[in-house]
N, C-alpha and C positions, 0 to 999 in steps of 0.2 A: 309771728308771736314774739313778743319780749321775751328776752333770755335771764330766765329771772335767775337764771343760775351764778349768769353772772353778778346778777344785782345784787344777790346774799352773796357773794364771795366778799365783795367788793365791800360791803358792810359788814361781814364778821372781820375782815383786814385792820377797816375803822376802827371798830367795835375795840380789837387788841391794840391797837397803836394808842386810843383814848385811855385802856384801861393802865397803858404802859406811862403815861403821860399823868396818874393817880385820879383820874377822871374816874369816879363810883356810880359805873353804870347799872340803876334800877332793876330789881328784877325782874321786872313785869317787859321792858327793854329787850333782857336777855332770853326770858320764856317767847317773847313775840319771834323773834329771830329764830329760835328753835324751830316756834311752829310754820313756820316759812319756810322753811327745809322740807320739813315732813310733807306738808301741802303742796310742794314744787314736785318731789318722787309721786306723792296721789295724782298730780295732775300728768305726767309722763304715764301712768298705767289709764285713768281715766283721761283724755284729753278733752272731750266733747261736751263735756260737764262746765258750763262757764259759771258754776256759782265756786269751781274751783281757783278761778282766775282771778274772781271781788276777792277771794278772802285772800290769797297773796296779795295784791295790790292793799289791801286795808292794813293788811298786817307791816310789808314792806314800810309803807308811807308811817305809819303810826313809828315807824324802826329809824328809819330815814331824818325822821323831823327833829327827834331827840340828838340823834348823832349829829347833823350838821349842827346844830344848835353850839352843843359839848364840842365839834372839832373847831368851832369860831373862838368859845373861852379856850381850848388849851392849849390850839394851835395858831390861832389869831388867822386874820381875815385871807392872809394867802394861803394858809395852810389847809383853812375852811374851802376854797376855790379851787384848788387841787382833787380833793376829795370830790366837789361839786361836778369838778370837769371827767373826773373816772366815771362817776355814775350816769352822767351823759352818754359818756361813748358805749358804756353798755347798755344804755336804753336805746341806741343808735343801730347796735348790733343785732341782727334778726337772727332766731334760734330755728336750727336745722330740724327737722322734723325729729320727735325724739319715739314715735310710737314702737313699742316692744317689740313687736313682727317685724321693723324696718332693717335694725339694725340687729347685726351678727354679734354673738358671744361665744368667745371661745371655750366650749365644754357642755354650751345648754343644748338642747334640740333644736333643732329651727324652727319646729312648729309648736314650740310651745312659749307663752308669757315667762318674762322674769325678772327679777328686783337684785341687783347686791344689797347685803345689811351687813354691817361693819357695827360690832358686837361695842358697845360702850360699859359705864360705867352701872349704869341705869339697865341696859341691857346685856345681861351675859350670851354666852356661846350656848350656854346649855338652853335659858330660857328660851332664847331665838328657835332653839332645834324643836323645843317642843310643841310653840307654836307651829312651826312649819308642819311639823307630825300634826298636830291638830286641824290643822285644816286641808290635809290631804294631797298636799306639796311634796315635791324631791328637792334636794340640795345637794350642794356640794361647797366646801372650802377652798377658796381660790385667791391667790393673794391679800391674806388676810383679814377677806371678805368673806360672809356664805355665800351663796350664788342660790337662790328661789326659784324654780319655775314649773309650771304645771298648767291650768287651765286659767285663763282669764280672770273669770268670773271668783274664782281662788285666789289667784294672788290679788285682786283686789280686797277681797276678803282679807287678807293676810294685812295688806297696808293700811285698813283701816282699824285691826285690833291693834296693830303697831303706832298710831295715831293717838289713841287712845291713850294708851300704855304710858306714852311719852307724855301728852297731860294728865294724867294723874288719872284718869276714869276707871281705869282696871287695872288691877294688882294682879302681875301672873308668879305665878309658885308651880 
């Protein structure tokens, strides 16, 4: 599977070096990029779901087109091709399996799913907490992050009201 993890890295890097460079990147631009993040954690809890895949790829590419476009004005054609050659080698890079069960977290259960959420601006510590209280999740705070986890089928639950959240669809209080 593409490591899209790295492919948003590699274009939030862009994304600040253009804005560095006075390049007034869209907000539609920077909302897509957000939702490319969120949709990459959805897809690490759901992985089997390939309508999770079209819409990183849609959203990527729609991210992608604009930036090289902006890195060719601000950065001129080699600067453009640097940028062009990073996001190769990360399309080149194949992603280790990322499923919740596979891989060990120090503090969670082993037999349970889990998500880090790293509290933003948009989302506090408190709102985070009560979400997770609402949908019948354990936590814990663990470098700077909470730590989620509980049953599958939950914290999916969990990443889709936090999907939401972040587009605007539900207001939590």
């Amino acid at each position: 599977m593409v490591n899209y993890e790295a492919l948003w890295k590699i274009m939030s890097n862009l994304l600040v070096k253009l804005r560095g460079a006075g390049e007034e990147v869209p907000a539609q631009i920077i909302k897509d990029l957000r939702s490319a993040k969120v949709m990459i954690q959805i897809l690490k809890v759901d992985p089997d779901n390939p309508q999770h895949q079209v819409k990183i790829q849609n959203l990527l590419q729609n991210v992608e087109a604009y930036l090289i476009d902006a890195a060719r004005r601000r950065l001129g054609d080699e600067g453009m091709y640097v940028w062009l050659r990073r996001l190769e080698e990360a399309r080149e890079h194949i992603e280790e399996s990322t499923s919740p069960s596979s891989r060990f977290v120090p503090g969670a259960p082993r037999d349970k799913h889990w998500i880090r959420i790293r509290a933003s601006n948009n989302l506090s510590v408190s709102k985070i907490k009560k979400l997770v209280m609402a949908e019948g999740l354990s936590y814990m705070i663990k470098d700077q992050c909470i730590l989620v986890y509980g049953g599958e089928e939950k914290v999916k639950g969990l990443i889709k009201r936090l999907a939401d959240i972040q587009h605007g669809n539900v207001n939590v209080e």
